[in-house]
C-alpha positions in Angstrom: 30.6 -12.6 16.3 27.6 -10.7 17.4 28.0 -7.0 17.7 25.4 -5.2 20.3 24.6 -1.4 18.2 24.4 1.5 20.3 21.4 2.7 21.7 20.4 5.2 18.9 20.6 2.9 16.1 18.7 0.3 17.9 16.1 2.9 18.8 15.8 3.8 15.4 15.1 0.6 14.1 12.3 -0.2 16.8 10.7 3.5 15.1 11.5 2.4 12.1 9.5 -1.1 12.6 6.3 1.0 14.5 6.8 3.7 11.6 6.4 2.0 8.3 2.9 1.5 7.7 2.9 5.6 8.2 5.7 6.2 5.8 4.1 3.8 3.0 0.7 5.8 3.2 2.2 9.2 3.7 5.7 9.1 1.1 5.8 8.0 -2.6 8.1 5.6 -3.6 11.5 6.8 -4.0 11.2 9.4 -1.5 14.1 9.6 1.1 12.8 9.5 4.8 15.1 10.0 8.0 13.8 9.1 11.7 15.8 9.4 14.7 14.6 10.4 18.4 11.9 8.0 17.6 9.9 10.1 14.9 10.2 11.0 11.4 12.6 13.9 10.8 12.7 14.9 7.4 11.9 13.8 3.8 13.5 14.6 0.4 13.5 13.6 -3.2 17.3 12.8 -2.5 19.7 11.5 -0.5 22.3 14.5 -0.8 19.3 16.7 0.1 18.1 14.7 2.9 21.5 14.7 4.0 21.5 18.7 4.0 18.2 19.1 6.1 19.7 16.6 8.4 23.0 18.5 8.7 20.4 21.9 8.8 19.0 20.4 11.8 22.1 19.9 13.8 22.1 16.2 13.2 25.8 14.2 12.8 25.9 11.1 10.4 25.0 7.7 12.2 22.1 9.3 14.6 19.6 8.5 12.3 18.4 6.6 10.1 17.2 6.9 6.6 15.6 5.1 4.0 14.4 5.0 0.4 10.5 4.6 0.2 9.6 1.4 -1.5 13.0 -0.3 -1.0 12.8 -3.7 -0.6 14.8 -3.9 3.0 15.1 -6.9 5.2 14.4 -7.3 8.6 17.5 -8.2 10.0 21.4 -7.5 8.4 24.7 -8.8 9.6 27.3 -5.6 9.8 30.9 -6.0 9.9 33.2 -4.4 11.5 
């Protein structure tokens, strides 16, 4: 079963894909980035306080997407629902 993401995750993985030779020059490893709206949003040495600059910003869970610098990620995943 395929299942088509909304629009904002999608959109956040095409930024993500354009974005990552920035955030591997510009983060160290282990830093927490967030992008959404097709930009980077925020960074933080940890997820809970990437998670409270998100919230700060008005942002709910799911509209963007974040990621540990340095992580070993694939390029496609499978998510069941």
């Amino acid at each position: 079963m395929t299942v088509k993401l909304p629009p904002p995750r999608t959109s956040n993985q095409a930024a993500l894909r354009r974005l990552r030779p920035v955030i591997s020059a510009q983060f160290p490893k282990g830093r927490f980035v967030a992008i959404g709206d097709d930009r980077i949003l925020a960074d933080a040495a940890t997820f809970e306080e990437l998670d409270r600059l998100l919230r700060a910003l008005g942002r709910k869970p799911g509209n963007s997407l974040v990621l540990q610098v340095g992580a070993e990620l694939p390029d496609y995943v499978t998510i069941y629902l």
